[in-house]
C-alpha positions in Angstrom: 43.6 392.5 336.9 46.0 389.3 336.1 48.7 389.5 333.9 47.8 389.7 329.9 47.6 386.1 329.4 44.8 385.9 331.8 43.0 388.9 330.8 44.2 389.6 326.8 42.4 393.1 327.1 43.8 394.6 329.7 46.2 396.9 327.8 43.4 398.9 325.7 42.7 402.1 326.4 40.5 403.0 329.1 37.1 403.6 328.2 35.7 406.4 326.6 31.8 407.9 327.6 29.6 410.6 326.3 29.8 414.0 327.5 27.0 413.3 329.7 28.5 410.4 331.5 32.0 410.5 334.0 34.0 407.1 334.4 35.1 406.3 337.7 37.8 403.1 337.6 37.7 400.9 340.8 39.9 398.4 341.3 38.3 394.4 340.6 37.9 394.0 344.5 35.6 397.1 344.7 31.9 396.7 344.9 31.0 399.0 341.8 27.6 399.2 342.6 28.1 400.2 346.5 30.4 402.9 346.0 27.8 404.3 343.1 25.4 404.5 346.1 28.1 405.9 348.1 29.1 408.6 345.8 25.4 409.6 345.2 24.5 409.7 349.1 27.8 412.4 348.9 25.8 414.3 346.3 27.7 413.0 342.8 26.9 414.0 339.4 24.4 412.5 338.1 26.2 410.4 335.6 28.7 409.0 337.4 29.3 405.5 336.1 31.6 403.3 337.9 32.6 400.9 336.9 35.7 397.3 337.4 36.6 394.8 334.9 38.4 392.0 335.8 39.3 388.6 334.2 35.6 386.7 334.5 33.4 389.6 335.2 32.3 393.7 333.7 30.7 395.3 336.7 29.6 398.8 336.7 27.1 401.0 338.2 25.6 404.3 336.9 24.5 407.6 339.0 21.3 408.8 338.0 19.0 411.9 340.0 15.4 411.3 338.7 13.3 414.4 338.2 9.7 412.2 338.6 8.4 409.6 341.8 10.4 406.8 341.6 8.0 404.1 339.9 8.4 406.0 337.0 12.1 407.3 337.3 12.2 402.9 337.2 12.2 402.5 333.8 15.7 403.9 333.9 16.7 400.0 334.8 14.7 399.1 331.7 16.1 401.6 329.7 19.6 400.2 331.0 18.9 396.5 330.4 17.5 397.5 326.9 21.1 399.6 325.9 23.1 396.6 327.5 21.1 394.3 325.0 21.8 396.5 322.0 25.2 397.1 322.7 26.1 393.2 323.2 23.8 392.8 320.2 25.9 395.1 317.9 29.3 393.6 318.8 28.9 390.1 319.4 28.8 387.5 316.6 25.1 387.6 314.5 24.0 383.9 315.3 24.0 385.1 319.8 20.7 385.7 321.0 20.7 388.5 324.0 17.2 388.5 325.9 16.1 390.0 329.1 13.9 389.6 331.7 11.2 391.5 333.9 13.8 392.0 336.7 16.6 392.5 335.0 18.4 389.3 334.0 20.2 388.9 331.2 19.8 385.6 329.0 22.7 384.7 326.6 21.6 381.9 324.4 19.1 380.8 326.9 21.0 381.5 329.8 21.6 383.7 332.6 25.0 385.6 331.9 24.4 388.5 334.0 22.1 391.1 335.3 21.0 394.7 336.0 19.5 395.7 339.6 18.9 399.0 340.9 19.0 401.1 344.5 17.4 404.3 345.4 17.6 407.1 347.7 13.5 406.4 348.7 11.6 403.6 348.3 8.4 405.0 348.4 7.0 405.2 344.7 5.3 408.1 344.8 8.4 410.4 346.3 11.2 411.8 344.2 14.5 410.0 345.0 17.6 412.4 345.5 19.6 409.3 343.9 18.9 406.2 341.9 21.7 403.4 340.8 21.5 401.0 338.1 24.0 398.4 338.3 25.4 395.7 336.1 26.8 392.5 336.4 28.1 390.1 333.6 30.2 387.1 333.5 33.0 387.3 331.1 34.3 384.0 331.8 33.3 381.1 334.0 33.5 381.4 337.6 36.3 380.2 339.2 36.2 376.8 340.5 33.2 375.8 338.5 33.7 373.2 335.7 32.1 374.1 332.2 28.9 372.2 331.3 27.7 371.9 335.1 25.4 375.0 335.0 23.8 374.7 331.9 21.8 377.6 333.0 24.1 379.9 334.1 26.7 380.7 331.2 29.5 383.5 330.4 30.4 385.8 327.3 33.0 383.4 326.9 31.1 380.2 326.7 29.0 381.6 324.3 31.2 382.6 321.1 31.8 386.1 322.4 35.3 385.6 324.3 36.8 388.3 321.5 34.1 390.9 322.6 36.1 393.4 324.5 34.6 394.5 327.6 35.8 398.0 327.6 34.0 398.7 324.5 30.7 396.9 325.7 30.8 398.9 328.9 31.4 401.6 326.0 28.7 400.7 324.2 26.5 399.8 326.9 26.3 403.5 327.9 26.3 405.1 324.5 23.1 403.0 323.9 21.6 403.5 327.6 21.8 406.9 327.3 19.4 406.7 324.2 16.5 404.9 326.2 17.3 407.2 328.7 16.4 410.3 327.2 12.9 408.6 326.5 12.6 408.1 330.2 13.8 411.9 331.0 11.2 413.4 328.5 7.9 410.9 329.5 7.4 408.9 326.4 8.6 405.7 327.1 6.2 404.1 324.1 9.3 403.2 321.9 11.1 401.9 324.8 8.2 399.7 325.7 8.3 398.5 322.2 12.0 397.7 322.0 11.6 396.1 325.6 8.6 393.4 324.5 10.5 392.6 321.8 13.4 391.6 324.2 11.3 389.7 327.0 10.6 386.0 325.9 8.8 385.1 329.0 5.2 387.5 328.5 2.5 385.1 328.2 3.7 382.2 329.7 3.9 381.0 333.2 6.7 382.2 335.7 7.1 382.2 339.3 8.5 385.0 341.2 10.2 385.7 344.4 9.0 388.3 345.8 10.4 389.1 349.9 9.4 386.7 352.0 7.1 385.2 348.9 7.0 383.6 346.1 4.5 384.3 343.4 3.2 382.3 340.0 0.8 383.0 337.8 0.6 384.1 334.1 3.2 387.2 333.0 0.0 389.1 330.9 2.6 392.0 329.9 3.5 395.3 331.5 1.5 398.9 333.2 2.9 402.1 332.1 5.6 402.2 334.5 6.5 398.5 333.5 5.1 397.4 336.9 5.0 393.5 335.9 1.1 392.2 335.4 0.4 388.7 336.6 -2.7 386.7 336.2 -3.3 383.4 338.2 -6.9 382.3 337.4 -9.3 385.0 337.8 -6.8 386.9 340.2 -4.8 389.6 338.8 -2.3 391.8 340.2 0.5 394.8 339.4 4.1 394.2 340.7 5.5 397.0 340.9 9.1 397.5 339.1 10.0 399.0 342.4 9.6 395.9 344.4 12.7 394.8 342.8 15.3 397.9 344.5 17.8 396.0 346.2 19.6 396.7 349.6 18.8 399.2 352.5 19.1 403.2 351.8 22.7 404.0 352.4 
């Protein structure tokens, strides 16, 4: 990880998870999010969160086996953004403004810090998948190489007043609060996560293009369906993206 001057947190103690939740430590170079998916095609628990902090970045991925069809087991990345926004909201300074967006992107301050994605055993909505990853990414620092001020819209913990925020106890955090939303997800009301996710999402009722595969679509962002599918509006055309459309990478 760099020596302590680099990295002034690398002596804490590891982290600590619920019950529910098992940390798996890979070193920095390790793709967090691809060995999740690895582990879960060997048949992990679910709740395996792995996870690799480094100087300039908190990446981690958690484990989860749905018990639903997978547009609704999606909300799980919803329920993940929403405890990553709580937990950074609870340690960093009062006057940093955490939002989120329909796919997943984290907004520090107005800009893009980070993100959450997700991978599944299926991609068919209606089946059960025998796996489903939610992953995060977050800049803790600047990128290497890139001088501050440059990207005014891409930005870091650091850059924003939260440089003393220790990652280990936002990752921590991140899964203490996930959990919550979570549980909403595993017992079919997800009404209170709805209403703590609209309260997060600056970007409903205003005009947004998104790319979507080989397209790129624009219209107005009207709100949410029940299984936060996103609902766009471009004249007297509607239509339902489905949250699924947003799984990334091929089936392991």
């Amino acid at each position: 990880m760099g020596d302590a001057m680099d990295n002034p947190f690398e002596l804490e103690e590891p982290p600590a998870f619920p019950p529910l939740f098992e940390g798996r430590e890979v070193a920095p170079g390790t793709d967090p999010f691809a060995k999740a998916q690895a582990l879960a095609v060997l048949g992990c628990d679910a709740g395996t969160l792995v996870h690799a902090i480094d100087a300039d970045r908190l990446r981690a991925a958690l484990v989860l086996v749905p018990e639903m069809p997978l547009e609704p087991a999606m909300a799980a990345l919803v329920a993940c953004a929403v405890g990553f926004q709580n937990a950074l909201g609870a340690l960093a300074p009062p006057e940093v403004a955490v939002h989120l967006t329909w796919d997943g992107t984290i907004r520090v301050n107005g800009a893009t810090c980070g993100g959450l994605h997700a991978a599944a055993a299926d991609r068919d909505p209606g089946a059960v998948p025998a796996w489903l990853v939610v992953g995060l990414n977050l800049r803790l620092r600047p990128d290497g190489g890139i001088e501050e001020g440059l990207t005014p819209d891409r930005t870091s913990l650091a850059q924003e007043g939260c440089g003393a925020v220790s990652p280990v106890r936002l990752l921590e955090a991140w899964a203490r609060h996930s959990l919550v939303w979570l549980n909403h997800v595993d017992s079919g009301d997800t009404r209170p996560l709805h209403r703590e996710w609209r309260g997060l999402v600056e970007e409903i009722g205003q005009q947004i293009t998104l790319p979507l595969g080989a397209q790129t679509l624009s219209g107005t962002f009207v709100g949410v369906d029940e299984n936060f599918g996103l609902l766009l509006r471009d004249g007297d055309d509607s239509r339902v993206v489905p949250l699924s459309s947003q799984l990334q990478g091929d089936t392991p």
